[in-house]
SEBAVEX-786410 format. One record per residue (C-alpha): residue in one letter; x, y negated, z negated; residue number from 0. Coordinates in pm, 1 decimal, padded with zeros to 6 digits. Layout:
<rs>
R   res         c1         c2         c3     n
R     A          X          Y          Z   NUM
...
</rs>
This chain:
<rs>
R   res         c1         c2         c3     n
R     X   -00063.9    00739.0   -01177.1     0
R     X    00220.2    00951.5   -01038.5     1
R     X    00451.8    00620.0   -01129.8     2
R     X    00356.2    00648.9   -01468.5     3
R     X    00445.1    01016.8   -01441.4     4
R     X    00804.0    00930.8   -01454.3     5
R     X    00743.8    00896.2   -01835.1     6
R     X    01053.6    00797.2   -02048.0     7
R     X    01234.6    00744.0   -01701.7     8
R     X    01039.8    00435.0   -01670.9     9
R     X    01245.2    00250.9   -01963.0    10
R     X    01585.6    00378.8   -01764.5    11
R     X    01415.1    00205.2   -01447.5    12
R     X    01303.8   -00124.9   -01621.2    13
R     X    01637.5   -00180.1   -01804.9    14
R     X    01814.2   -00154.5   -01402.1    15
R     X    01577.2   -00323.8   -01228.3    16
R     X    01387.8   -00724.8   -01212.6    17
R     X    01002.7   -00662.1   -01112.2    18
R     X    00878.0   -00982.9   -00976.5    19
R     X    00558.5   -00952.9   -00792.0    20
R     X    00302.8   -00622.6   -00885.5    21
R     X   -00075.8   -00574.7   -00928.6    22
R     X   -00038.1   -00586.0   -01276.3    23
R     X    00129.2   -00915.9   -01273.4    24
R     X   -00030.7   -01240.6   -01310.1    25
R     X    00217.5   -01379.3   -01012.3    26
R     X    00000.7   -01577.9   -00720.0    27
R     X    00332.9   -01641.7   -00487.3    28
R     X    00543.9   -01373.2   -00354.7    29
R     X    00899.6   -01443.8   -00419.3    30
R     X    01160.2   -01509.7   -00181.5    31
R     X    01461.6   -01230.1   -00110.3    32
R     X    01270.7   -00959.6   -00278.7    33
R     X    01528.2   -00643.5   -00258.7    34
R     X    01260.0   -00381.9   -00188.0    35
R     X    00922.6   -00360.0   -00225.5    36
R     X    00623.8   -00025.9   -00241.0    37
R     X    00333.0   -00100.3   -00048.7    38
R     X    00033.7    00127.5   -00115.4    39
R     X   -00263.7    00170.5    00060.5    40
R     X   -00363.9    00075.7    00446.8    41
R     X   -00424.4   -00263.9    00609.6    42
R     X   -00773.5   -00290.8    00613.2    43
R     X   -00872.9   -00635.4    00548.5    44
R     X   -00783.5   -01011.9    00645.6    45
R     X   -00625.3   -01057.8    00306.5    46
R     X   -00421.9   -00698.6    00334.9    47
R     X   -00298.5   -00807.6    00698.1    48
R     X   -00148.5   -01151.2    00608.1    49
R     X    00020.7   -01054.7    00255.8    50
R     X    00202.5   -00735.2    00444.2    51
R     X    00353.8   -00986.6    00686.2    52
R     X    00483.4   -01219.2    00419.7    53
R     X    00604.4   -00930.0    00246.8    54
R     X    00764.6   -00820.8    00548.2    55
R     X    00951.6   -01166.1    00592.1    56
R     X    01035.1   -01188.0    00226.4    57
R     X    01192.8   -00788.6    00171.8    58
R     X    01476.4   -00637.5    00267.0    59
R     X    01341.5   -00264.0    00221.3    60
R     X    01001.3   -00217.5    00280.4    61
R     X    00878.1    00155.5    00148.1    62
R     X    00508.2    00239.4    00310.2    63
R     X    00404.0    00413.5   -00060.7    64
R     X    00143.9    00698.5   -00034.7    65
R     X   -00045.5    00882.6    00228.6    66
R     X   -00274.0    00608.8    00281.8    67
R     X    00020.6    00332.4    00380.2    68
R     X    00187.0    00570.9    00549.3    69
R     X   -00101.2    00754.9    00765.7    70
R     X   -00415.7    00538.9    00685.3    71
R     X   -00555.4    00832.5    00510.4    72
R     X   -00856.9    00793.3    00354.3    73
R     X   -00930.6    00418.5    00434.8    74
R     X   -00882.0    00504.0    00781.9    75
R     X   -01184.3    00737.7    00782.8    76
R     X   -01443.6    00470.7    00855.2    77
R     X   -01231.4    00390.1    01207.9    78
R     X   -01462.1    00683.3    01357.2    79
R     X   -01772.0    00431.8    01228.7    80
R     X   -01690.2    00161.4    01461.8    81
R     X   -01572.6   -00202.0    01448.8    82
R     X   -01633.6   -00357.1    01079.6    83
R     X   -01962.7   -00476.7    01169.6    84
R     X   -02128.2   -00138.7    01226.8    85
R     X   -01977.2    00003.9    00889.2    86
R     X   -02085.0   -00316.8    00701.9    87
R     X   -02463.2   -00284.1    00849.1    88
R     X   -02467.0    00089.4    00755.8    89
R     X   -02319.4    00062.1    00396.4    90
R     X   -02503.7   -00264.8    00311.3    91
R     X   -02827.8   -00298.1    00497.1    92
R     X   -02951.2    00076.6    00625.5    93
R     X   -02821.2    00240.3    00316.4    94
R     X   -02926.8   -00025.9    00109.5    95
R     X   -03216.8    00100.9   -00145.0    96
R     X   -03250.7   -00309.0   -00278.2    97
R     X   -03114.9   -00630.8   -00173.5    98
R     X   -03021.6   -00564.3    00124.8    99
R     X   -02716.4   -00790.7    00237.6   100
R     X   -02375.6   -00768.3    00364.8   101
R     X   -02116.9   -00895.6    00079.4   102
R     X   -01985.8   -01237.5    00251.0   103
R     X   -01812.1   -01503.2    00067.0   104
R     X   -01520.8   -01684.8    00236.7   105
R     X   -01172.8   -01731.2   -00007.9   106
R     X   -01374.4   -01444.0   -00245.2   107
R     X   -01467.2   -01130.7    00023.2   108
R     X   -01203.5   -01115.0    00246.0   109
R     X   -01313.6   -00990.6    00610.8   110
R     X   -01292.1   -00600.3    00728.5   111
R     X   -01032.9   -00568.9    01008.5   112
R     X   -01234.8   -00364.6    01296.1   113
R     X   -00944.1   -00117.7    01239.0   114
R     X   -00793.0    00025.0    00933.6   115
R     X   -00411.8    00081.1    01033.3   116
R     X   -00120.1    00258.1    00819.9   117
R     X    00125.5   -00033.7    00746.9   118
R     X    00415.9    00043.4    00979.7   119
R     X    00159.0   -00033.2    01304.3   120
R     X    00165.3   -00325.1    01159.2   121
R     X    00533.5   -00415.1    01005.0   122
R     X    00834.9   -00246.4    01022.6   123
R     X    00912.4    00017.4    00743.8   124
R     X    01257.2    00093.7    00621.8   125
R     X    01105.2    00423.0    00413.2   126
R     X    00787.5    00656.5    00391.1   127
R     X    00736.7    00812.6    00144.2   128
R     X    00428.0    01039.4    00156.2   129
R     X    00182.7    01211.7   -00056.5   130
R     X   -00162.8    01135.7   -00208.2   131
R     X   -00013.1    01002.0   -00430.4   132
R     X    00361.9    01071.1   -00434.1   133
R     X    00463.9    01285.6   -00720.2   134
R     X    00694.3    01151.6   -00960.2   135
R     X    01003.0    01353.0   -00899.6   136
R     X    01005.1    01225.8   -00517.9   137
R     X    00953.5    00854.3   -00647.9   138
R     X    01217.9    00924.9   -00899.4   139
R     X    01448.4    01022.2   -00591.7   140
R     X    01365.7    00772.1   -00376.1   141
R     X    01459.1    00494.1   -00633.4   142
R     X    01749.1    00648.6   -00771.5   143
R     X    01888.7    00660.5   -00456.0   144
R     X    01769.8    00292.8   -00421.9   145
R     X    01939.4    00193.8   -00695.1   146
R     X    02280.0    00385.6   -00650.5   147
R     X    02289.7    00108.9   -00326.5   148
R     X    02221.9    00424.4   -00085.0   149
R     X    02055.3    00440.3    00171.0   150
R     X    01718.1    00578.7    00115.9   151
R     X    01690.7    00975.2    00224.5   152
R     X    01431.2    01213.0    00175.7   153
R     X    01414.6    01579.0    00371.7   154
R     X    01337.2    01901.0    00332.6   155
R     X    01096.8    01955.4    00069.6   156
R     X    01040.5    01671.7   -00036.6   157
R     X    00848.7    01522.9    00258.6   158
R     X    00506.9    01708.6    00253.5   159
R     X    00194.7    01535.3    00358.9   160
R     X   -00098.4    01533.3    00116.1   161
</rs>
């Protein structure tokens, strides 16, 4: 939401930049030589783990996008549960009230890592760029300075932890 925040900024962005591969894209393949890439959110599951390496071979500039890529944040709560197995029996069979089953269907459910883990434990990160969720004027900064062909900087206030 704080992305959209950037309001009219957004058509500045679009007419500078090519999106190729985003949620909100009907795109299966990640492309090849993608310039730089935001990754929100923590590794948590089989499918997470082997898109953020092929993301990682296919990006120049990898920016770990939120408090939860960067930290594990919230996702990384259920760590203090246990390995997946524990968390899946207490979510889906002790604090079931009907139906009782754990949510398995292989190529459709992808499997729990035992470990949530903030993205840069997994894959190198050029950039984090905190916050839960990053507000608008730090995204802003971070891809204007993308853009410009700087290197991207952020200090001072701008890095706060949410």
């Amino acid at each position: 939401m704080s992305f959209l925040d950037l309001d009219e900024w957004l058509f500045d962005l679009a007419a500078k930049i090519e999106l190729v591969y985003s949620p909100i894209m009907d795109i299966k393949v990640y492309p090849e030589n993608v310039d730089v890439v935001l990754i929100e959110g923590a590794v948590a599951n089989e499918d997470h783990l082997q898109l953020i390496h092929l993301i990682r071979k296919k990006t120049k500039v990898l920016v770990s996008f939120g408090d939860c890529a960067v930290t594990g944040n919230v996702t990384a709560l259920r760590n203090f549960l246990g390995p997946a197995e524990h968390v899946l029996r207490r979510a889906y069979l002790e604090g079931a009230d009907i139906q009782a089953q754990i949510p398995s269907m292989p190529g459709v459910v992808p499997a729990l890592l035992d470990t949530v883990r903030p993205v840069h434990e997994i894959v190198p990160v050029e950039v984090f760029l905190p916050g839960c969720p990053p507000p608008a004027d730090r995204i802003r900064a971070l891809l204007e300075q993308v853009l410009a062909g700087e290197a991207p900087h952020l200090m001072g206030s701008q890095i706060k932890f949410g």
